[in-house]
N, C-alpha and C positions, 0 to 999 in steps of 0.2 A: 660369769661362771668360768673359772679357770678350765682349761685343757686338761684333761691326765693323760699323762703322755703312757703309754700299753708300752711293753717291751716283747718280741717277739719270741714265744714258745721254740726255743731251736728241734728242731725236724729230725726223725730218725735214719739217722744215716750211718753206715754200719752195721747194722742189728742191735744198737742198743741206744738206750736214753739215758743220756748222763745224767739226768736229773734226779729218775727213781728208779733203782737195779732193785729194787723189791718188787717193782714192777712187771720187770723184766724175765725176774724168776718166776714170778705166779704164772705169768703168761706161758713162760716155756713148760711147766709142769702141765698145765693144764691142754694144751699141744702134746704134750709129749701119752700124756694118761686123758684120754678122753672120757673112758666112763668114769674113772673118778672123782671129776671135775664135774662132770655130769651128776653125778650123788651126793657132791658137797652143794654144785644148784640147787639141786632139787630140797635138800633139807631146809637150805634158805622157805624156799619156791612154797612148801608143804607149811611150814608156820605160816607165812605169812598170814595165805588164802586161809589156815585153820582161823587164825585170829580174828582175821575179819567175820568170817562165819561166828566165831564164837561172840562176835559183838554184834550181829546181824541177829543173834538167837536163832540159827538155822537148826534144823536137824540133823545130828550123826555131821555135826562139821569137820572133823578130823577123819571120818570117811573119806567125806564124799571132798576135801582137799588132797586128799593123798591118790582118791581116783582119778582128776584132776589132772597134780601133778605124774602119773603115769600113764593118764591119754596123751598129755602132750609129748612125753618123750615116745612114745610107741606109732603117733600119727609123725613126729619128726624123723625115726628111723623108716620107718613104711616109705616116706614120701623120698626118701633118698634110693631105697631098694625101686621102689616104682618109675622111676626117672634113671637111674641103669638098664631096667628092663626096658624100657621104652626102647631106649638108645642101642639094646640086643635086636632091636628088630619085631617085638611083640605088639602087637595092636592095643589100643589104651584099655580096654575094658578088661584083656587077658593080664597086664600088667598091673592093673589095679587090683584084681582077684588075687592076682600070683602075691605082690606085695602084702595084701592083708591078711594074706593065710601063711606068711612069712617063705612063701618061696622064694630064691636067692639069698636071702638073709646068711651073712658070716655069722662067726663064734663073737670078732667087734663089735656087729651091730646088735645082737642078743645082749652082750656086755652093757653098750650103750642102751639099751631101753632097761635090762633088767635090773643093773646098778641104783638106778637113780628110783627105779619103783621101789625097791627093797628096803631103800633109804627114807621115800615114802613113807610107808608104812610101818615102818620103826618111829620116826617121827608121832605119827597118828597115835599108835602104840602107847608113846611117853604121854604123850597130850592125856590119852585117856587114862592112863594113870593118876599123872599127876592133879587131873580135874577129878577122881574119886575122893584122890588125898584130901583134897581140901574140902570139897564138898560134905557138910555133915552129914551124918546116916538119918535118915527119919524113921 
C-alpha cells in the first residue's frame, strides 16, 4: 500500500486564512452580530429536530422543536448571567434564582435568547403551514 503523503493545513496567522475569506467573513459577521447568528442557528436547529419529529410521527413536532430550540438558547444565556452572578459575590442558589427570573440579564442577552426563539417559531409557523398545504382536507 503506497504512502499518501498529507500536506499540511497552513495555520492561522494574522487573522485570516488564505485559503477560505468566505470563511473568514461568516465568522466575523457572526462575532460581530450575535443574535443574528443565533437566529440564522436556530432556524437551521428548528427544521431539523421538526423533521426528525415529523419522521418519528411525534405529536405537535414543529411545537415542540421550536420549544426545544428556545429552551436551549434561554438555558445558554441563563447559564452565562448565572456564572457573572456568581462571580458578583452571590451564593449559587441566589444566582441560579437571580439568573432564571432573568435578573442581570442585558438588552444582548434578551436579544440573544429572543432572536433565535422568534426565528423558532416562524420556522414551526411555515412547517405548519406548509404541512396543511399539502395535506388533503378530509
Amino acid at each position: 500500500m503506497a504512502a499518501v503523503r498529507m500536506r499540511a493545513r497552513p495555520t492561522r496567522r494574522g487573522g485570516s486564512c488564505k485559503l477560505d475569506p468566505m470563511l473568514d467573513m461568516l465568522l466575523g459577521f457572526m462575532i460581530a452580530n450575535p443574535a443574528t447568528s443565533h437566529a440564522l442557528t436556530a432556524l437551521l436547529e428548528t427544521t431539523g429536530v421538526a423533521a426528525a419529529m415529523i419522521l418519528l410521527r411525534a405529536p405537535r413536532p414543529e411545537a415542540t422543536a421550536a420549544l426545544v430550540v428556545s429552551t436551549y438558547y434561554f438555558g445558554r444565556e441563563a447559564g452565562q448571567r448565572e456564572h457573572d452572578i456568581k462571580h458578583a459575590g452571590w451564593d449559587a442558589v441566589q444566582a441560579h434564582l437571580g439568573a432564571e427570573f432573568l435578573y442581570g440579564w442585558s438588552l444582548p442577552n434578551l436579544q440573544q435568547w429572543m432572536a433565535p426563539t422568534c426565528a423558532a417559531w416562524a420556522v414551526a409557523a411555515t412547517i405548519v403551514l406548509v404541512r396543511r398545504r399539502l395535506t388533503p382536507a378530509l
